[in-house]
N, C-alpha and C positions, 0 to 999 in steps of 0.2 A: 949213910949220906942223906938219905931223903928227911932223914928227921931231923936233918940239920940245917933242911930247909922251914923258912920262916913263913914266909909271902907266900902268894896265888902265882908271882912272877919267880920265884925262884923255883918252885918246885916245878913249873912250865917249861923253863929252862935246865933244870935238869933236867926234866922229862926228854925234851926234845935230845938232847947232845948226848945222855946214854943212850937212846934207843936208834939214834941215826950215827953213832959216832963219832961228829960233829967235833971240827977244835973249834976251839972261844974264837980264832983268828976270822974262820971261815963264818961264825955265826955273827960276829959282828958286824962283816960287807954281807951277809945276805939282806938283800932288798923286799921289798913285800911284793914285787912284780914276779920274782920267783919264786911265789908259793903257790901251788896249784892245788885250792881248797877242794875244787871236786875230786880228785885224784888221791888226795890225801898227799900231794907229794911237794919236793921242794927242789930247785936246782942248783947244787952248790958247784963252786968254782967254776972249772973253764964249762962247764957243762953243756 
Protein backbone atom coordinates (compact mmCIF):
# COMPACT_ATOMS: atom_id res chain seq x y z
CA UNK A 1 0.00 0.00 0.00
CA UNK A 2 2.68 2.60 0.80
CA UNK A 3 4.04 2.23 -2.63
CA UNK A 4 1.15 3.09 -3.94
CA UNK A 5 1.48 6.11 -2.43
CA UNK A 6 2.59 8.95 -4.71
CA UNK A 7 2.68 12.48 -2.89
CA UNK A 8 4.29 13.78 0.51
CA UNK A 9 0.28 14.00 1.16
CA UNK A 10 -0.65 10.65 0.58
CA UNK A 11 1.89 8.85 2.18
CA UNK A 12 1.21 11.42 5.41
CA UNK A 13 -2.13 10.36 5.19
CA UNK A 14 -1.65 6.88 5.22
CA UNK A 15 0.89 7.28 7.64
CA UNK A 16 -1.55 8.86 9.98
CA UNK A 17 -4.92 6.51 9.40
CA UNK A 18 -2.71 3.18 9.62
CA UNK A 19 -1.05 4.01 12.57
CA UNK A 20 -4.04 5.75 14.59
CA UNK A 21 -6.71 3.80 12.94
CA UNK A 22 -8.36 6.41 11.75
CA UNK A 23 -11.63 6.08 9.24
CA UNK A 24 -11.49 8.70 6.12
CA UNK A 25 -14.94 9.83 7.92
CA UNK A 26 -13.36 10.81 11.16
CA UNK A 27 -10.10 12.25 9.40
CA UNK A 28 -12.08 14.43 7.27
CA UNK A 29 -14.01 16.56 10.40
CA UNK A 30 -10.76 16.44 12.20
CA UNK A 31 -9.98 20.14 12.72
CA UNK A 32 -6.40 21.52 13.23
CA UNK A 33 -7.57 22.70 16.76
CA UNK A 34 -7.35 19.01 17.66
CA UNK A 35 -4.12 18.28 17.03
CA UNK A 36 -1.90 18.62 19.90
CA UNK A 37 1.73 18.92 18.29
CA UNK A 38 3.45 18.89 21.52
CA UNK A 39 1.94 15.67 22.70
CA UNK A 40 2.09 14.13 19.47
CA UNK A 41 -1.53 13.51 19.85
CA UNK A 42 -4.94 14.19 18.13
CA UNK A 43 -8.57 14.29 19.29
CA UNK A 44 -10.90 12.34 17.30
CA UNK A 45 -14.73 12.19 17.61
CA UNK A 46 -16.78 12.92 20.74
CA UNK A 47 -13.38 13.18 22.45
Amino acid sequence: MREACFTTMEKALFEFMFSTGCRIGEIVYLDKNCIDWSNRSAIVGKG
